[in-house]
C-alpha positions in Angstrom: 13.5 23.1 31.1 11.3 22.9 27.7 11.8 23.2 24.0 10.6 24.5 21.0 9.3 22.2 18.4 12.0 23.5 15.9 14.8 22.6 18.7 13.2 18.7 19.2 13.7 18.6 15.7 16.8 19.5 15.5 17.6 16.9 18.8 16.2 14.7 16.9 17.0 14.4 13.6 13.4 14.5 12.5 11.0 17.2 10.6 8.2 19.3 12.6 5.6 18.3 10.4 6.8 14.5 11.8 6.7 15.8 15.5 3.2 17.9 14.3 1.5 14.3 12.9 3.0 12.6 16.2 1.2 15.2 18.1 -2.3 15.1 16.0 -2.9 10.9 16.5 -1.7 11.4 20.0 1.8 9.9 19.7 4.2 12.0 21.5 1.5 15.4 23.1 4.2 17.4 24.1 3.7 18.2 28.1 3.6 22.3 28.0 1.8 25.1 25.8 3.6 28.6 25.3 1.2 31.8 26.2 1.4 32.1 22.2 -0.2 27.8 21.8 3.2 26.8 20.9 4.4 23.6 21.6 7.0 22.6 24.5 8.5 19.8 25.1 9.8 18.6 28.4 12.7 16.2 29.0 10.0 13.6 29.8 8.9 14.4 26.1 12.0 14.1 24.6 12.6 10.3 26.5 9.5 9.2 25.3 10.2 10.6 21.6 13.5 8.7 21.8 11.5 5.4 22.3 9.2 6.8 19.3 12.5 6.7 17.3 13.8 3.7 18.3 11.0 1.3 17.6 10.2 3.3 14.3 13.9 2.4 13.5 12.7 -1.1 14.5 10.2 -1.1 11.8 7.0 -1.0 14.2 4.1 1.0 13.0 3.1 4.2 14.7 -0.1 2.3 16.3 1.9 -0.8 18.0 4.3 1.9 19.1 1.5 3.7 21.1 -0.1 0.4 22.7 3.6 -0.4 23.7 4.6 2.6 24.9 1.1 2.9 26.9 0.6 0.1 28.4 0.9 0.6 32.2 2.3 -3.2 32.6 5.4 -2.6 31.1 8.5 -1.2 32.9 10.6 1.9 30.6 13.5 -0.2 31.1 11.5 -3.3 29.4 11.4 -1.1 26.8 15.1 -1.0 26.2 15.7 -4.8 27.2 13.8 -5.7 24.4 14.9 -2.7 22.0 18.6 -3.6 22.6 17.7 -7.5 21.7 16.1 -6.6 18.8 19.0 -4.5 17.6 22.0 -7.0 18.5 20.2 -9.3 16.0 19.6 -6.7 13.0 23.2 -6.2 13.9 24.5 -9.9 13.5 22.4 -9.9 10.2 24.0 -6.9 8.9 27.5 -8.0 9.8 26.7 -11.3 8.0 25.4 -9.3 4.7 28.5 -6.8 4.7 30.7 -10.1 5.2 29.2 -11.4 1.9 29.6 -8.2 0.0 33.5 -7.8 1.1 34.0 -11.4 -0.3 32.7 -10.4 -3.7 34.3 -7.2 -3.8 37.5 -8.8 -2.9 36.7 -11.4 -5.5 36.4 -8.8 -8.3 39.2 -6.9 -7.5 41.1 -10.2 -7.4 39.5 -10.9 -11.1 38.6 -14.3 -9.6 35.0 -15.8 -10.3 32.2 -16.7 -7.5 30.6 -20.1 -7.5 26.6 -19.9 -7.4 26.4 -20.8 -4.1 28.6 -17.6 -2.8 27.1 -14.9 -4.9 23.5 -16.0 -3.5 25.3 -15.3 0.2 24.0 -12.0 -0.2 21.1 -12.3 -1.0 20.0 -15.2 1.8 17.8 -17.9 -0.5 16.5 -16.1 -3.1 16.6 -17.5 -6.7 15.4 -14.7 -9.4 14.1 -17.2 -11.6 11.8 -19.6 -8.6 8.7 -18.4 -9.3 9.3 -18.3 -13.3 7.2 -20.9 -13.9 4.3 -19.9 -11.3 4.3 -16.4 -12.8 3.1 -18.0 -16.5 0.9 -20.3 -15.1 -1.1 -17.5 -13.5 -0.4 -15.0 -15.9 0.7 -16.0 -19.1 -3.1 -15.4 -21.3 -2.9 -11.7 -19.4 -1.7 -8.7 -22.2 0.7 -7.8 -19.2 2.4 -11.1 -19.5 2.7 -10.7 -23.3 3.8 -7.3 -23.2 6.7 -7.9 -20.2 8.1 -11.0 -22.2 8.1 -8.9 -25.9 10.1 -5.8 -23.2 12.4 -7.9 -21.5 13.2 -10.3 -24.2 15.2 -7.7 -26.0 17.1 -6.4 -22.2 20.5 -7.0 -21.8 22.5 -7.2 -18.9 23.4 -3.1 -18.3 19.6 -3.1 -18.7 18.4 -5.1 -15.9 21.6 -3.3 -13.8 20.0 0.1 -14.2 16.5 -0.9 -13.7 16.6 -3.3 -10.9 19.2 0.1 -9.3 16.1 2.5 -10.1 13.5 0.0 -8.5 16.0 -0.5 -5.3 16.0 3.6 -5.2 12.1 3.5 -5.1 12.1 1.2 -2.8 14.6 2.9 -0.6 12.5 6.1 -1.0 9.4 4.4 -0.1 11.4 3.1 2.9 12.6 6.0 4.5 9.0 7.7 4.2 7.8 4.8 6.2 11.0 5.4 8.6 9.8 8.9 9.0 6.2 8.3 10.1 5.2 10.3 7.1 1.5 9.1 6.5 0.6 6.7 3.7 -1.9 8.8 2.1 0.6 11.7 2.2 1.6 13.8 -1.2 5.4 12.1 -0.4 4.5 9.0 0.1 1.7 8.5 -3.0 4.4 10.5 -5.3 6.6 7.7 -4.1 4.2 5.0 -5.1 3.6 7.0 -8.3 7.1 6.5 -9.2 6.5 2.2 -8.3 4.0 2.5 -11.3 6.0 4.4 -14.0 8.8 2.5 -13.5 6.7 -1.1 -13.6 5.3 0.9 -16.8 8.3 1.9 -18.5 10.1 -1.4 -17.8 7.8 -4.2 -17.9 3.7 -3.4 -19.0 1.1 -0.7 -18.5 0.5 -0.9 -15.1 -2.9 0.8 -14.9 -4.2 2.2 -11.2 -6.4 -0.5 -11.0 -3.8 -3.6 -11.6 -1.1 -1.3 -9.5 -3.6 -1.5 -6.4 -3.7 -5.4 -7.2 -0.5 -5.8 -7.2 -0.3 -4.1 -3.8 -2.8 -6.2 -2.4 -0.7 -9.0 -3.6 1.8 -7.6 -2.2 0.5 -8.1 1.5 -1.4 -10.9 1.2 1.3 -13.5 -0.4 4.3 -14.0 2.1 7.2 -14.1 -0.5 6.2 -10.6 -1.8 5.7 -9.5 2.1 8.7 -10.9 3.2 11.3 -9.5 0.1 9.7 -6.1 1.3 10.1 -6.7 5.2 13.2 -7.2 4.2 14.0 -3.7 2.6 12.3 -2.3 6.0 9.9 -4.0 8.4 6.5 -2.9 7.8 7.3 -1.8 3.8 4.6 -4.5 2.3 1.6 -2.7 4.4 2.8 0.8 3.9 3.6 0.6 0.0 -0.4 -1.0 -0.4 -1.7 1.6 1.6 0.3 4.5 -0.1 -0.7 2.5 -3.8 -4.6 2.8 -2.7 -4.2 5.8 -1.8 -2.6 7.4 -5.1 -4.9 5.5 -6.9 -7.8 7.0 -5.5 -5.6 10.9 -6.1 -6.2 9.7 -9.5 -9.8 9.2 -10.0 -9.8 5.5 -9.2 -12.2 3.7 -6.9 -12.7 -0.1 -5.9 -15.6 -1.8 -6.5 -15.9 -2.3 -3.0 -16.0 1.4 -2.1 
């Protein structure tokens, strides 16, 4: 028995250009070839796509996925063992977040205030205002500094509301591209990172190409930023600086370095 790639899809849940890229960098090579060059998936196909899926899911990227999936040392069922640990703990996390939130919903429709320490349950450790002073230490003489604190100044609360709820949709966007396997330097996924510039534009300072790409660096390469975006979806931090480079460079703009 075999399938199309249209009925894979549909199996599932993903697009044929996602099975089509799987195919090209030799992710999932489906096992048979129709007289016509279509593809054809076997059930050995479709088990091995189900591990695709699940360690995507996972957050791995498509490389680590191939040199786990290929390496003749490891027994399929290893596979799941260490899938189905990895999932009972993004499990217990999300019970613990959707705890948090019931409390403050509760607590609003009650009309009875948090203390500090329970509204910050949902959000782990993080303090908005940590890094306040690091921020205009570094970047306080820079005309992006100037320009955010003249912007912001004037926000009220409804503002920062709507535009940290646009910047969670971006981010959301930008994390299901990566969930999909659709490529970093793909038209989705540099329109994505596009929309991460405007809205750092429209809300904050002119974010040219060039500072987005350093921001992007930063992003990566200092572990708060990586881990508020490995939080959102493993793997985020890497794919948003790749997808920023990449739009830049749609744009007309090239590193030094290149």
């Amino acid at each position: 028995m075999s399938y199309s790639v249209g009925q894979v899809a549909g199996f599932a849940g993903v697009t044929v250009r996602t099975l089509h890229h799987y195919d090209e960098i030799g992710l999932l090579a489906p096992g048979e070839r129709s007289h016509a060059g279509h593809r054809r998936y076997s059930d050995d196909d479709l088990d091995r796509l189900q591990q695709i899926l699940f360690y995507r899911e996972l957050g791995f990227p498509l490389d680590e996925v191939a040199a786990l999936l290929d390496d003749p040392h490891t027994d399929p069922r290893e596979h799941l063992r260490r899938q189905h640990e990895l999932l009972t703990a993004r499990i217990h996390k999300l019970q613990e977040m959707a705890a948090a939130v019931e409390t403050a919903m509760e607590a609003k429709k009650m009309g009875t205030n948090l203390t500090p320490e329970e509204k910050f349950e949902v959000f782990g450790d993080h303090d908005p205002d940590q890094y306040a002073e690091e921020v205009e230490r570094r970047w306080g003489d820079t005309d992006a500094y100037k320009e955010s604190q003249r912007k912001t100044a004037s926000y009220t609360k409804e503002d920062w509301k709507r535009i940290n709820g646009e910047m969670d949709a971006v981010h959301a966007r930008i994390g299901e591209l990566l969930a999909r396997g659709v490529p970093a330097d793909s038209e989705e996924a540099m329109d994505a990172a596009e929309a991460h510039r405007a809205l750092i534009t429209s809300s904050h300072y002119q974010c040219s190409h060039e500072l987005h790409t350093c921001l992007g660096e930063m992003y990566v390469a200092d572990e708060r930023f990586t881990a508020f975006y490995e939080a959102v979806r493993p793997g985020l931090a890497v794919y948003l600086r790749d997808a920023i480079i990449a739009n830049a460079a749609r744009n007309g703009w090239v590193s030094a370095g290149a």
